[in-house]
LUMVEXLO-78842 format. One record per residue (C-alpha): residue number from 1; x, y, z. Coordinates in nm, 3 decimals, always signed. Layout:
REM LUMVEXLO-78842
[miza NUM,[X,Y,Z]]
...
//
This chain:
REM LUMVEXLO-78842
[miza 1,[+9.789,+6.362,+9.477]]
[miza 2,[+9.497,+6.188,+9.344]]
[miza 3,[+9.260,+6.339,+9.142]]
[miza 4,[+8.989,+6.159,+9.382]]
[miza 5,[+9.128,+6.328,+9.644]]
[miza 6,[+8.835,+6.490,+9.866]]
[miza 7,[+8.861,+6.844,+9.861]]
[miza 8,[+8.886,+6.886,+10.243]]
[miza 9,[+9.187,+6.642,+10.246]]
[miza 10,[+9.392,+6.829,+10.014]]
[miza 11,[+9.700,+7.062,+10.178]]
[miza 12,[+9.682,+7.430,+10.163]]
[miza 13,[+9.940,+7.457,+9.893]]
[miza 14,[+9.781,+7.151,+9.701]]
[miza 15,[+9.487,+7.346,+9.725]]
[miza 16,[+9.665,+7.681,+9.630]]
[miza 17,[+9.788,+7.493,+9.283]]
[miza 18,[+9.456,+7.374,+9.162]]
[miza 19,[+9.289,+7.696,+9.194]]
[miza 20,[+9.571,+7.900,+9.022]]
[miza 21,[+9.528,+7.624,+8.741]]
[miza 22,[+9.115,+7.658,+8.801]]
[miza 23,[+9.079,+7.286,+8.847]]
[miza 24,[+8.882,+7.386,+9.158]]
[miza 25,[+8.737,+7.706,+9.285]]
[miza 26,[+8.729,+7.864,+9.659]]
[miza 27,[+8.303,+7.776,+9.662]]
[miza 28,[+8.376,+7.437,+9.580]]
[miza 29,[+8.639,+7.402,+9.847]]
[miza 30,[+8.460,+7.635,+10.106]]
[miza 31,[+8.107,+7.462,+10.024]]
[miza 32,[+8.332,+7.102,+10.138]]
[miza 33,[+8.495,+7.245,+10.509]]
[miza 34,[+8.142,+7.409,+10.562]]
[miza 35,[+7.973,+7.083,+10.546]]
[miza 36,[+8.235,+6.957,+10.713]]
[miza 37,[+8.258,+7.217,+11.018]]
[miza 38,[+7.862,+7.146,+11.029]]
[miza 39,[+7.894,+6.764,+11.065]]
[miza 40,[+8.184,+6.756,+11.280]]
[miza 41,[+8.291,+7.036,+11.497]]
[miza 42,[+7.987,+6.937,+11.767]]
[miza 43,[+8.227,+6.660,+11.832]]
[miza 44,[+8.552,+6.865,+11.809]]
[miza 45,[+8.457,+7.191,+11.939]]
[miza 46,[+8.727,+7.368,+11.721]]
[miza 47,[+8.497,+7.681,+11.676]]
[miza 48,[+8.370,+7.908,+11.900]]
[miza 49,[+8.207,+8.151,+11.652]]
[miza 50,[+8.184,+7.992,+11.292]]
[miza 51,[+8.076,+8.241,+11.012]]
[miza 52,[+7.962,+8.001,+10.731]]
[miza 53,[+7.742,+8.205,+10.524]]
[miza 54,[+7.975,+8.498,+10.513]]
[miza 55,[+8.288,+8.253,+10.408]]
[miza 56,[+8.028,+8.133,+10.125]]
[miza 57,[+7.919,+8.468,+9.993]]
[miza 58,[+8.335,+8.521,+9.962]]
[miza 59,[+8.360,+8.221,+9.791]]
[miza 60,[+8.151,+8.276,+9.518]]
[miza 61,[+8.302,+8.686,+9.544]]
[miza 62,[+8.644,+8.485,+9.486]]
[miza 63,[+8.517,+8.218,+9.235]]
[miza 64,[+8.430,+8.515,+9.012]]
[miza 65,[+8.753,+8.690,+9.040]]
[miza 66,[+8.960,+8.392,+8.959]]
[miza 67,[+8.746,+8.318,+8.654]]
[miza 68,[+8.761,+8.699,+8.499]]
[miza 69,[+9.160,+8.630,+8.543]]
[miza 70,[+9.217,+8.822,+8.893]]
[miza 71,[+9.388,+8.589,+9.078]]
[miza 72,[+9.534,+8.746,+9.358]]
[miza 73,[+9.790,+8.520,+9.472]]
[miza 74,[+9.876,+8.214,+9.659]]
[miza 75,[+9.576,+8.256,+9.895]]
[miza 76,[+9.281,+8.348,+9.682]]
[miza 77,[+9.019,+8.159,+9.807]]
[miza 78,[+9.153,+7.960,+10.070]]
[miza 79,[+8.957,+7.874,+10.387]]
[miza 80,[+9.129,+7.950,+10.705]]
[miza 81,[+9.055,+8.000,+11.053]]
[miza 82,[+9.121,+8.285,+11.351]]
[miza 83,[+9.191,+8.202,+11.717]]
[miza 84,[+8.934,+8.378,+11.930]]
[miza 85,[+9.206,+8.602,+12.032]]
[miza 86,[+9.228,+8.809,+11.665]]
[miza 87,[+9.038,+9.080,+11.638]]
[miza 88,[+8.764,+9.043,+11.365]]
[miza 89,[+8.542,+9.384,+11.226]]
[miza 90,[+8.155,+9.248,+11.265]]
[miza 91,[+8.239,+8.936,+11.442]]
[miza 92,[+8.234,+8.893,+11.802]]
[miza 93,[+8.567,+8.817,+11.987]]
[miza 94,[+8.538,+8.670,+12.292]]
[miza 95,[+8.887,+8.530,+12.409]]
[miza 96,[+8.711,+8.203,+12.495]]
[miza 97,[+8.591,+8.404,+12.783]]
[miza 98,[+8.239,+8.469,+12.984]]
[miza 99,[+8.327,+8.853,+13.031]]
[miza 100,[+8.350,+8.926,+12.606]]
[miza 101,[+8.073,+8.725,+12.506]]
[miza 102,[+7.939,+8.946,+12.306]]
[miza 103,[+8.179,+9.172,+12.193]]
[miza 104,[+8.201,+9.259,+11.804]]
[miza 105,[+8.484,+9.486,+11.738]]
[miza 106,[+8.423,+9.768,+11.454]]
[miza 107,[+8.849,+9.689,+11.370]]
[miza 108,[+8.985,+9.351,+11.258]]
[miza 109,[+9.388,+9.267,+11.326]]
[miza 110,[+9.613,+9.382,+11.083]]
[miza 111,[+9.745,+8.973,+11.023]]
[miza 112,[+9.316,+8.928,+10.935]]
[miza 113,[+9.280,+9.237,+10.718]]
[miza 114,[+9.624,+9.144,+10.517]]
[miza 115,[+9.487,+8.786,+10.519]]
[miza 116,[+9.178,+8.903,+10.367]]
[miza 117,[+9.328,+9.116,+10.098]]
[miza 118,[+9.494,+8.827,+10.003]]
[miza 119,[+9.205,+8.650,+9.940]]
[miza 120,[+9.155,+8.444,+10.234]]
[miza 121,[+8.842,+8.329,+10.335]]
[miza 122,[+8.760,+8.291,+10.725]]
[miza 123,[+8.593,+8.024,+10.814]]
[miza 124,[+8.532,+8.182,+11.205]]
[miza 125,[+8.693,+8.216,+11.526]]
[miza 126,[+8.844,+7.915,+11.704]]
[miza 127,[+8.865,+7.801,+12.083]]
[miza 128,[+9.149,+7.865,+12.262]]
[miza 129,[+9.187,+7.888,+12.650]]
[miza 130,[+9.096,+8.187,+12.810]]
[miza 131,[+9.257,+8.541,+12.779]]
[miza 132,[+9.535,+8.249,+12.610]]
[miza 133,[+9.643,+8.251,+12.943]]
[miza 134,[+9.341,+8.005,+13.125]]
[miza 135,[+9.281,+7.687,+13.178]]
[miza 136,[+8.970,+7.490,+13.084]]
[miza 137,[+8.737,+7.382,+13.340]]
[miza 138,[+8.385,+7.290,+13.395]]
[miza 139,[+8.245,+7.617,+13.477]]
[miza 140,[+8.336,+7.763,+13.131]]
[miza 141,[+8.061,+7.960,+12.930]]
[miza 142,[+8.248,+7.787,+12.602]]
[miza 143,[+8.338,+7.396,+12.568]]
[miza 144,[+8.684,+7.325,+12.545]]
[miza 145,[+8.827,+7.244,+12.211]]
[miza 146,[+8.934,+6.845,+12.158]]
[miza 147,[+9.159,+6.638,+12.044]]
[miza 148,[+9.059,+6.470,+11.684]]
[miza 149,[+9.293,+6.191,+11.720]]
[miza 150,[+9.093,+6.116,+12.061]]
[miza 151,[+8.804,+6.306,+12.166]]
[miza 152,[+8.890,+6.268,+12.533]]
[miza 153,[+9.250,+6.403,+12.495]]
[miza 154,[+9.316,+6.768,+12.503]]
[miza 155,[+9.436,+6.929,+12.190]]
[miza 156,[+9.709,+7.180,+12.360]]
[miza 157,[+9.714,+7.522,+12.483]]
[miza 158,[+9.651,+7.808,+12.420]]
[miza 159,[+9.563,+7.809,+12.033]]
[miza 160,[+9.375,+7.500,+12.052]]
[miza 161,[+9.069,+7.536,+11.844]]
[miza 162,[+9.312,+7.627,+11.588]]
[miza 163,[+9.491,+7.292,+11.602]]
[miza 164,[+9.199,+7.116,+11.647]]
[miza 165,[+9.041,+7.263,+11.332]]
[miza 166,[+9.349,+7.215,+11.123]]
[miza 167,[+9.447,+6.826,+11.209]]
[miza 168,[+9.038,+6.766,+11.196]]
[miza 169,[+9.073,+6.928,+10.823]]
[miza 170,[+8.788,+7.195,+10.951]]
[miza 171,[+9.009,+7.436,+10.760]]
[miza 172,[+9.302,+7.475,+10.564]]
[miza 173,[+9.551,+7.617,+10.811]]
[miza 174,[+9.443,+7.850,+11.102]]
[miza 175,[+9.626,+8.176,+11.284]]
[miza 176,[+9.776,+8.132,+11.647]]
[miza 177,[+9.935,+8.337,+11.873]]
[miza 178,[+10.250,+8.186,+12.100]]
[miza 179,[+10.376,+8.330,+12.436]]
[miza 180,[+10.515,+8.059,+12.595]]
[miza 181,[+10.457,+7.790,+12.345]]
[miza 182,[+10.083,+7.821,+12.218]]
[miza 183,[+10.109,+7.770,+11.838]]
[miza 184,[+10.412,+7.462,+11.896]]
[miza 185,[+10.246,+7.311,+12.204]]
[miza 186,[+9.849,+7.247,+11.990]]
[miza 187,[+10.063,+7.167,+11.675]]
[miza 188,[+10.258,+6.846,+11.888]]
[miza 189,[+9.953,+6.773,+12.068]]
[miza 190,[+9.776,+6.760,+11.726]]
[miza 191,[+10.001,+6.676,+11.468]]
[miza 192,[+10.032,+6.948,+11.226]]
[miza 193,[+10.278,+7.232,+11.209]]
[miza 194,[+10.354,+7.533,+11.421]]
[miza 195,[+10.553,+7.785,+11.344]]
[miza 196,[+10.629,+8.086,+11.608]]
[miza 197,[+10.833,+8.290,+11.401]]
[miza 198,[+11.117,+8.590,+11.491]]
[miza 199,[+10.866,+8.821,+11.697]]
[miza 200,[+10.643,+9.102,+11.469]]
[miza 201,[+10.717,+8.871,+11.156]]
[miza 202,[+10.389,+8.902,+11.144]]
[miza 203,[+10.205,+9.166,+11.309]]
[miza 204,[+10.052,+9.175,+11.646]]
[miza 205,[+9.814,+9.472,+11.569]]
[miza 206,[+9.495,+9.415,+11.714]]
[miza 207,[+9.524,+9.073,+11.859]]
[miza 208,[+9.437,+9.072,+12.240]]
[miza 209,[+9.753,+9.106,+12.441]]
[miza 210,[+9.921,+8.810,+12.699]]
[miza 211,[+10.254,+8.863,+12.750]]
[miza 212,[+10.362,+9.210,+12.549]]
[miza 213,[+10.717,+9.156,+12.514]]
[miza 214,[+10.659,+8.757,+12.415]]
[miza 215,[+10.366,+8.728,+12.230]]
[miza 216,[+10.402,+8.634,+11.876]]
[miza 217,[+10.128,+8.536,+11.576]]
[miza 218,[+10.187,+8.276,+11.361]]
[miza 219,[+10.003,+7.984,+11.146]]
[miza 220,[+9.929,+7.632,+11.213]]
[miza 221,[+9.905,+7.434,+10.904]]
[miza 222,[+9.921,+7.037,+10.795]]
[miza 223,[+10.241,+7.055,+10.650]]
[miza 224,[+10.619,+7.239,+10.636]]
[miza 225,[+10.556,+7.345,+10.284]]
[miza 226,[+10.197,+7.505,+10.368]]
[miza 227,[+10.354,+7.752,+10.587]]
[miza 228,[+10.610,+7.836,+10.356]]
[miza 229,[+10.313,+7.946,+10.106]]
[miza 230,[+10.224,+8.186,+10.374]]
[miza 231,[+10.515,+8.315,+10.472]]
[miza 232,[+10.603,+8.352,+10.104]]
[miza 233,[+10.231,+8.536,+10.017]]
[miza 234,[+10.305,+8.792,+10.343]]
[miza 235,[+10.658,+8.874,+10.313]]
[miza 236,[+10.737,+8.879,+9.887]]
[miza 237,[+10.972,+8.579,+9.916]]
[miza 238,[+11.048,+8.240,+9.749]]
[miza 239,[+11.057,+7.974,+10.074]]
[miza 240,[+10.835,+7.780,+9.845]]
[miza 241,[+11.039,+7.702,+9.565]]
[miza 242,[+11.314,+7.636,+9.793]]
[miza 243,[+11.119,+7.368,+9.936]]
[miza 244,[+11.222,+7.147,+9.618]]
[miza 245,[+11.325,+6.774,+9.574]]
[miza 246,[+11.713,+6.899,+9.526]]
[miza 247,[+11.738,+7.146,+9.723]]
[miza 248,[+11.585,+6.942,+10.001]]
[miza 249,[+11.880,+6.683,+9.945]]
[miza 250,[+12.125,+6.982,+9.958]]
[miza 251,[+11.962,+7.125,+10.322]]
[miza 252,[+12.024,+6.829,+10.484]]
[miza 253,[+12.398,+6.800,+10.363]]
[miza 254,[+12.613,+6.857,+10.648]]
[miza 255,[+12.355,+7.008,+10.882]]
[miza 256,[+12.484,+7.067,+11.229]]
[miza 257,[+12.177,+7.006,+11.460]]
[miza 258,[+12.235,+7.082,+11.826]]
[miza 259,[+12.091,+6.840,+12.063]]
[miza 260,[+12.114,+6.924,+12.438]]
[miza 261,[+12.312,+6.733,+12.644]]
[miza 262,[+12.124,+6.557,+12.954]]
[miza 263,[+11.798,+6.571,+12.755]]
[miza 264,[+11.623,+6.280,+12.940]]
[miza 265,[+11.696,+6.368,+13.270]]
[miza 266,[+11.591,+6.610,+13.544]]
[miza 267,[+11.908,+6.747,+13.651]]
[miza 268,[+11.734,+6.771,+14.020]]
[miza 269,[+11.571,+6.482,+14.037]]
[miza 270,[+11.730,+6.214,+13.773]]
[miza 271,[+11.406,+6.133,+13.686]]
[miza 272,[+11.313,+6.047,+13.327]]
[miza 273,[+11.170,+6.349,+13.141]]
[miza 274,[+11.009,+6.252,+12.858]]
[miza 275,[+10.764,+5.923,+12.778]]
[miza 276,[+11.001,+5.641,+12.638]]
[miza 277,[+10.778,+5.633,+12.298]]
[miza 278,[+10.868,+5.991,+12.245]]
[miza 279,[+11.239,+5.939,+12.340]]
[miza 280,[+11.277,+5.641,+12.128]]
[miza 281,[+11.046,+5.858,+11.835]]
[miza 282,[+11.289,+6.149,+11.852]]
[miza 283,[+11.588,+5.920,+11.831]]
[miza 284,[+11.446,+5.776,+11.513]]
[miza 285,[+11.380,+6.108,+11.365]]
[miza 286,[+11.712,+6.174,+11.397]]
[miza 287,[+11.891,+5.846,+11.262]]
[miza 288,[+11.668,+5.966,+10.960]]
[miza 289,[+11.840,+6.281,+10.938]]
[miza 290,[+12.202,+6.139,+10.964]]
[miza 291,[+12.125,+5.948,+10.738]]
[miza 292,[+12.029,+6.192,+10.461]]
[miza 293,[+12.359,+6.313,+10.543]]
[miza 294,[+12.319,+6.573,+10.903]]
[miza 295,[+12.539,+6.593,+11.161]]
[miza 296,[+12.405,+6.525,+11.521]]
[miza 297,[+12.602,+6.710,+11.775]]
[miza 298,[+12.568,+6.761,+12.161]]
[miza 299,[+12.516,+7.097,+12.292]]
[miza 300,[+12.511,+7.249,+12.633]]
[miza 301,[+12.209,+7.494,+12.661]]
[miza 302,[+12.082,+7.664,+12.997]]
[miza 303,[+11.886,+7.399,+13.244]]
[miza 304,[+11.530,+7.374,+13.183]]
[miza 305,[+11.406,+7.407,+13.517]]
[miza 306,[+11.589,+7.745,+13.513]]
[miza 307,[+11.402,+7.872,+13.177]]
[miza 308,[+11.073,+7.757,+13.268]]
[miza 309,[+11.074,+7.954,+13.604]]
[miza 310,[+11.210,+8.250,+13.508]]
[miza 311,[+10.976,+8.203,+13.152]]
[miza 312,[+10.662,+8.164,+13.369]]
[miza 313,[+10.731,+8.453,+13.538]]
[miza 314,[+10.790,+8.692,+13.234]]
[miza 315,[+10.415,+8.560,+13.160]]
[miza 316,[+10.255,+8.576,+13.463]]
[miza 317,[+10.344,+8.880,+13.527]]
[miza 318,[+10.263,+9.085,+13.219]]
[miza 319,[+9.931,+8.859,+13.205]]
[miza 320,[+9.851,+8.994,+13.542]]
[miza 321,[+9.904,+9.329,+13.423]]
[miza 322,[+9.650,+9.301,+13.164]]
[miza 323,[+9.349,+9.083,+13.336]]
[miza 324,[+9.394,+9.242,+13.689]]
[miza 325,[+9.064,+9.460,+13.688]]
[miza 326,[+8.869,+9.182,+13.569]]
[miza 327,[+9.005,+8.946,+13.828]]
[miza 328,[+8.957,+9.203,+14.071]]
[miza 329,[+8.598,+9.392,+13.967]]
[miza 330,[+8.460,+9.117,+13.801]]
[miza 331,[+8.587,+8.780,+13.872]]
[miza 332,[+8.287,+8.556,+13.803]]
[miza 333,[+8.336,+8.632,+13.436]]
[miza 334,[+8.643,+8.446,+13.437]]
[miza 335,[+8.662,+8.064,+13.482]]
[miza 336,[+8.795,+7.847,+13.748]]
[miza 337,[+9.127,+7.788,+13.574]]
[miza 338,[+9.227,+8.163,+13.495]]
[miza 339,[+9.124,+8.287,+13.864]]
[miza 340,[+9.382,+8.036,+13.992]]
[miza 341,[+9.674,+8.123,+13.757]]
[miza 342,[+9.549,+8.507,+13.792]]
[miza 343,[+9.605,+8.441,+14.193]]
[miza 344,[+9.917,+8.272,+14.154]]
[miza 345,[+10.035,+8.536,+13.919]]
[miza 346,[+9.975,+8.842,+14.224]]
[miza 347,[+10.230,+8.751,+14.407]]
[miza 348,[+10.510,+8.804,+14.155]]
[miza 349,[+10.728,+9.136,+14.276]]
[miza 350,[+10.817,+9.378,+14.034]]
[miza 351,[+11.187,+9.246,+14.120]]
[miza 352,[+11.114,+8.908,+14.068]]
[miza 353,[+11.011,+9.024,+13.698]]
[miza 354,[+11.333,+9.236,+13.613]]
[miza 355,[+11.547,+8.955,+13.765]]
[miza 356,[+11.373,+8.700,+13.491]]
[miza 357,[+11.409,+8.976,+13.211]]
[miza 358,[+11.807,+8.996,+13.282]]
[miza 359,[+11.837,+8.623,+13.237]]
[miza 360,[+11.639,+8.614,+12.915]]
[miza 361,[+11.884,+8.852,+12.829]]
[miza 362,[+12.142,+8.665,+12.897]]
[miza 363,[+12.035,+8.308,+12.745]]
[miza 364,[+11.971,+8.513,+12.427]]
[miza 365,[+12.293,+8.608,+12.371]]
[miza 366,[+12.424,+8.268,+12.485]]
[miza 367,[+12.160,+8.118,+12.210]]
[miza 368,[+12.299,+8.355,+11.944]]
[miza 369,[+12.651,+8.257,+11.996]]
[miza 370,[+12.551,+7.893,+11.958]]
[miza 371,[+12.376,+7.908,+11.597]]
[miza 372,[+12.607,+8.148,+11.531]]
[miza 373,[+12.923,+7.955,+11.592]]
[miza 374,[+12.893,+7.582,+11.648]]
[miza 375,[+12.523,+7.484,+11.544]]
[miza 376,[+12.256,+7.539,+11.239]]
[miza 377,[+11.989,+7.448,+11.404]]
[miza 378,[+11.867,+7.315,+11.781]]
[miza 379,[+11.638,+6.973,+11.786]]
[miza 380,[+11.453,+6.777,+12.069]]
[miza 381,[+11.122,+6.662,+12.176]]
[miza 382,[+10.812,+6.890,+12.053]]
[miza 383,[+10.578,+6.787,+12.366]]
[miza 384,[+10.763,+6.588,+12.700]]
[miza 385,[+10.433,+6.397,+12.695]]
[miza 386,[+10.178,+6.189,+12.530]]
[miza 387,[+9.833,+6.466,+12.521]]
[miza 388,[+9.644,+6.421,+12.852]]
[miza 389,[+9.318,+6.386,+12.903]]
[miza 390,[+9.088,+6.683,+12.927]]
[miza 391,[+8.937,+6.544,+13.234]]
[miza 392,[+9.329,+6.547,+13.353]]
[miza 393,[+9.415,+6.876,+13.259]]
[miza 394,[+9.095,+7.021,+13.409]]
[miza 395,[+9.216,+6.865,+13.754]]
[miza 396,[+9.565,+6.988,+13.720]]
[miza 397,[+9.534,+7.364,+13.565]]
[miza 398,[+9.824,+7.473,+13.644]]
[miza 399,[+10.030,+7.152,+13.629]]
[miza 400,[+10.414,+7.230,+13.401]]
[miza 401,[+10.275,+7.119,+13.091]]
[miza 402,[+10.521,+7.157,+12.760]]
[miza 403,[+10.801,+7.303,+12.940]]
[miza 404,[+11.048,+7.195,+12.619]]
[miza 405,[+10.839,+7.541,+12.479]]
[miza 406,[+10.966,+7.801,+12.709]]
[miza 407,[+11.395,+7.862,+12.563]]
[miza 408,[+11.255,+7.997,+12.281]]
[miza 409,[+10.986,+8.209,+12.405]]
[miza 410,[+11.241,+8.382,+12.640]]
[miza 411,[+11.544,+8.448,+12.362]]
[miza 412,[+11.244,+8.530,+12.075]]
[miza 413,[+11.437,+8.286,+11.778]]
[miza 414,[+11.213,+8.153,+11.535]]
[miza 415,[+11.094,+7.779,+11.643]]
[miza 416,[+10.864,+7.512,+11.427]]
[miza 417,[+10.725,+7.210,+11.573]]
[miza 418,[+10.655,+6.964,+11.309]]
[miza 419,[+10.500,+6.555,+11.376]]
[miza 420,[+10.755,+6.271,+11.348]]
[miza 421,[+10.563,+5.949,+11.490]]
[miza 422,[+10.228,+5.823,+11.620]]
[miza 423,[+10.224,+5.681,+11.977]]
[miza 424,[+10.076,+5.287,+12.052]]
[miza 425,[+9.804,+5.479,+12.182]]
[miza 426,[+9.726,+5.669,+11.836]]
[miza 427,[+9.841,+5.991,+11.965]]
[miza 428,[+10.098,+6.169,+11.773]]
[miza 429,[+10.453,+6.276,+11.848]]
[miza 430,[+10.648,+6.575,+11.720]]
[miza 431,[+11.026,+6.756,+11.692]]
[miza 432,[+11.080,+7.102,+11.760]]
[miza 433,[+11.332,+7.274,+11.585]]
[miza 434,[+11.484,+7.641,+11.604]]
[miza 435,[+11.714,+7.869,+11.405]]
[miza 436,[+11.860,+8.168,+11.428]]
[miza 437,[+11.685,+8.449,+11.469]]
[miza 438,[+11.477,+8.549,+11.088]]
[miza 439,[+11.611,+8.178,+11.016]]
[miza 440,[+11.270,+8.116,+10.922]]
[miza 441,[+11.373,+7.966,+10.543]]
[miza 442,[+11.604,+7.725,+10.695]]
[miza 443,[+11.325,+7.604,+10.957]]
[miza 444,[+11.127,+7.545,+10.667]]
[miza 445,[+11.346,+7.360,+10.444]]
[miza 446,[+11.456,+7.167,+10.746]]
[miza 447,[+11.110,+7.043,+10.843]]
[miza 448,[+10.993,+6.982,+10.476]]
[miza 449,[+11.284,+6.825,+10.418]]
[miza 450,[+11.245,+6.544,+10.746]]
[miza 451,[+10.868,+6.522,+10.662]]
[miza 452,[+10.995,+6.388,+10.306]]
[miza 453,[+11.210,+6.165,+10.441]]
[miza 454,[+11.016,+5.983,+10.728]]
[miza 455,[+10.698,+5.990,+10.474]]
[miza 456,[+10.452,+6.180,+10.713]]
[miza 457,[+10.117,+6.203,+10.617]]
[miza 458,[+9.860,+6.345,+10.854]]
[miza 459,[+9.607,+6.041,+10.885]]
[miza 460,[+9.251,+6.087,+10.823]]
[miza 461,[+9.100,+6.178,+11.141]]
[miza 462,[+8.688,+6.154,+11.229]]
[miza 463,[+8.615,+6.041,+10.873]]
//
């Protein structure tokens, strides 16, 4: 790291370092994202609600802690950002949706009131699609968030804003919640990293409920090692310092990484199911890890187009189950995209749900058996696709988008999305990645160890 380095360029636990060792302090580094946020999120759209003044009156609160010696760990002063879907005390939440525009809850999340404990300054509230279970479209009281790498592209779903924010360097790292992909699917479409961790890792408390028995919060930051200073500053332990030069050598030693078997085919069809860049990207990525001394071994996982049905319905239905009033008392408070999933999601039978829930069941124990026995960890594509346009996905709401997403929504083991490549048309391209379940240390050390190896570095985007 250079000591020119701007401030709003450096990683979170870059950033973390120099203000332990006071070569910067949290107004310094808040006073550079809130210019920032103020210059460039009317391009990005990355924040629905920002709170600038209040993250600069913590700033200088946290400035004068750290110089009078109170340092109060790995976070103090760090400026982050909440999806719209986290409940914040004096800040409206809105779910990126017409009918809680102006909604300020008197309770924050327990994930936000931890955070700020720590230390943490918020930055605001980020886009995301609606209720986390919507679609953009036109008739949306909120823009959509976009993509930095390309305006026009979209930047994922549902926890958007938050990669938007993060690969735009609008904050340091941002919260997310993930159902059926929605911290992984932003973090591929953006190029950053998403973890969706073993479920209640960290805590769901007042964050607006999807999908009850799937939801999950997590972070999306620029880098492996980032998260691991989170996940070390929540739960006491030392992912960090496992992160090292050796012991990244030592991860990759003899790694078994499962990689399904037909991968690049649709069983049904035998049509091609990913984009030839991001076949020929993921192939690379793993040549790189054979090389550093892993072991690439076919494995024969349930078929997609099974998971993705029966995962879809496990959402649809509990989603239904929370948003039916408003669809039914008050549907022109939701947007085009949500009344059309909300429709869809009607029809589902109560039977139809149970029968899904029995073959989660079922895949989770077969998933188990497979890290348990034969595999360390499970690899393949973090996004089928290059990101789509906006104008696309606005056309196409509820178009199968990210289906690679769903296995590990439905058997709840940790999963981390992390960027490998960067498409002809400047888009990027990722690897997802899962462990057994509370594997969360190896996930870690795995992805820091590939992003050392292939050299990633997220490129500087808008500047």
């Amino acid at each position: 790291m250079s000591l020119d380095t701007p401030l709003h360029a450096l990683s979170l636990a870059q950033a973390s370092a120099l203000i332990r060792l006071k070569k910067i302090t949290p107004l310094q580094l808040v006073q550079a994202y809130a210019e920032r946020i103020e210059r460039l999120d009317g391009q990005v759209h990355a924040f629905v609600t920002p709170t600038l003044d209040a993250a600069l009156q913590a700033a200088h609160q946290a400035t004068r802690e750290i110089a009078a010696g109170q340092h109060r760990g790995p976070l103090h002063g760090l400026p982050i950002a909440h999806k719209d879907v986290f409940l914040t005390r004096g800040v409206r939440t809105t779910a990126h949706s017409r009918h809680w525009r102006d909604w300020v809850p008197d309770v924050s999340a327990t994930l936000v009131t931890g955070l700020e404990k720590q230390g943490a300054i918020s930055l605001g509230k980020t886009a995301c699609h609606e209720f986390a279970f919507g679609s953009p479209a036109d008739d949306d009281l909120f823009p959509p968030a976009r993509n930095p790498w390309h305006l026009a592209h979209m930047p994922g779903s549902s926890s958007s804003g938050s990669g938007a924010a993060v690969a735009a360097r609008l904050c340091i790292a941002a919260t997310g919640t993930d159902t059926g992909g929605s911290i992984r699917h932003p973090a591929a479409a953006c190029g950053v990293v998403g973890l969706k961790p073993t479920r209640h890792a960290y805590p769901l408390s007042g964050v607006i409920a999807l999908a009850p028995t799937l939801d999950v919060a997590g972070f999306l930051t620029r880098t492996a090692l980032d998260q691991a200073v989170i996940w070390d500053a929540w739960h006491g332990t030392d992912v960090t310092a496992a992160c090292t030069a050796d012991a990244q050598r030592s991860v990759l030693q003899g790694l078994r990484i499962g990689v399904p078997t037909g991968l690049w085919l649709n069983p049904e069809t035998g049509e091609a199911t990913h984009d030839p860049q991001i076949r020929a990207c993921f192939e690379r990525a793993m040549q790189t890890l054979q090389a550093e001394g892993a072991q690439v071994l076919p494995v024969a996982l349930p078929p997609q187009p099974a998971v993705v049905q029966a995962a879809n319905t496990l959402i649809a239905y509990e989603a239904f189950q929370q948003l039916q009033h408003i669809w039914r008392d008050r549907p022109e408070n939701l947007g085009h995209g949500l009344r059309q999933k909300l429709a869809a999601a009607a029809q589902l039978s109560a039977d139809n749900y149970h029968a899904a829930r029995v073959q989660a069941d079922v895949w989770q124990h077969e998933v188990d058996a497979l890290l348990r026995e034969q595999v360390d960890v499970l690899m393949w594509p973090g996004r089928e696709a290059l990101p789509e346009t906006l104008q696309t996905l606005m056309e196409r709401p509820t178009a199968q988008r990210s289906a690679c997403n769903r296995l590990f929504s439905l058997t709840g083991h940790p999963a981390l999305t992390c960027p490998v490549g960067v498409s002809s048309e400047g888009l990027p391209m990722a690897v997802q990645m899962g462990a057994a379940l509370h594997g969360e240390r190896r996930l870690l050390q795995v992805a820091h160890a590939l992003e050392s190896a292939i050299g990633w570095q997220l490129p500087a985007l808008l500047d």
